[in-house]
N, C-alpha and C positions, 0 to 999 in steps of 0.2 A: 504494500500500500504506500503512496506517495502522499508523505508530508504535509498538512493543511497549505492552505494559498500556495501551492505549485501551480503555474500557468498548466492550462491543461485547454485543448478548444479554441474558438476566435479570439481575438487580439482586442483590448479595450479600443470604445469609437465613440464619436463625443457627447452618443447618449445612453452608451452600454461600459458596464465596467468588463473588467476582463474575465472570462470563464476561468476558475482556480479549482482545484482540489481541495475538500471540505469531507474528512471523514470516511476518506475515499472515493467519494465519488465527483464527480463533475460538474460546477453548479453553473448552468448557464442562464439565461436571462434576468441577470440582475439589471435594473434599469436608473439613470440614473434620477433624479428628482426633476422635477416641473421645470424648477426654478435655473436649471443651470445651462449658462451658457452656453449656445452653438452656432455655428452659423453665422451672420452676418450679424454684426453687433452693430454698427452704424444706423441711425436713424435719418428719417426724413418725410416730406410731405405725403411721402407713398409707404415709406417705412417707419410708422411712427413709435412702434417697437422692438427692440433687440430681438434677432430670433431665443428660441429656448426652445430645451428638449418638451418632449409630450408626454413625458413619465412612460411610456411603453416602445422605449427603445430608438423614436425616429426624433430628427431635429423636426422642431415646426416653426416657417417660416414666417412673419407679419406682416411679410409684404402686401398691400391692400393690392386687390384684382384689377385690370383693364378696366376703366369708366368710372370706376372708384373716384368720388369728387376729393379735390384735395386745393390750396391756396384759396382765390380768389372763388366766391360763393355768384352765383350766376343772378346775373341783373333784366333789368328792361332790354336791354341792347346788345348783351355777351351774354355768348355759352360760359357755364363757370370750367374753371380748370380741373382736370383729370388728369390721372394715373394713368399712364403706358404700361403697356405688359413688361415691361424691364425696367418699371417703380420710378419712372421719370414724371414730372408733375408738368402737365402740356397745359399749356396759356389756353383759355377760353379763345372762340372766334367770335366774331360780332353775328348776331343774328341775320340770318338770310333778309334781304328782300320778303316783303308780302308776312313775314310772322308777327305775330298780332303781340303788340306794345302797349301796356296801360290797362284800364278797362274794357270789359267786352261790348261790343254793339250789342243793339237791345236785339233781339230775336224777332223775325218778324212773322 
């Protein structure tokens, strides 16, 4: 029988600890907590929080999704700004021609 915490099985990864030998046997999916860092620690308009692991072995990401609103909040006149799918914060555009600014006409 080999030694308690002898590496035994996959290699620790940034949300798994390392499989070790425990009693003899092989303890795998130890996971590490919620709270710990992984992944892209930088924040921003798309990334408004640090990744962290998901307590069940995978990093999870906070990057907000494609259309996800982010900066400037949408007016009369501008589309508000959005998230790119690669967590870039894209300027609003002015609203098209013909799209209806202010109050609505009364219904006829």
């Amino acid at each position: 029988m080999k030694p308690d915490n002898t590496p035994c099985g996959d290699e620790e990864t940034e949300c798994m600890e390392a499989h070790s030998c425990q009693s003899g046997q092989c303890v795998t999916d130890v996971f590490k907590s919620e709270t710990t860092p992984c992944g892209d620690q930088t924040t921003s308009a798309c990334h408004p929080l640090a990744d962290h692991c998901d307590g069940a072995g995978k990093c999870q990401s906070m990057l907000l999704g494609k259309g996800s609103p982010c900066g400037n909040s949408e007016s009369a006149c501008m589309n508000g700004d959005s998230c790119s799918v690669d967590g870039q914060c894209i300027s609003g555009t002015p609203k098209e021609d013909g799209e209806f600014i202010g109050m609505k006409p009364p219904l006829m």
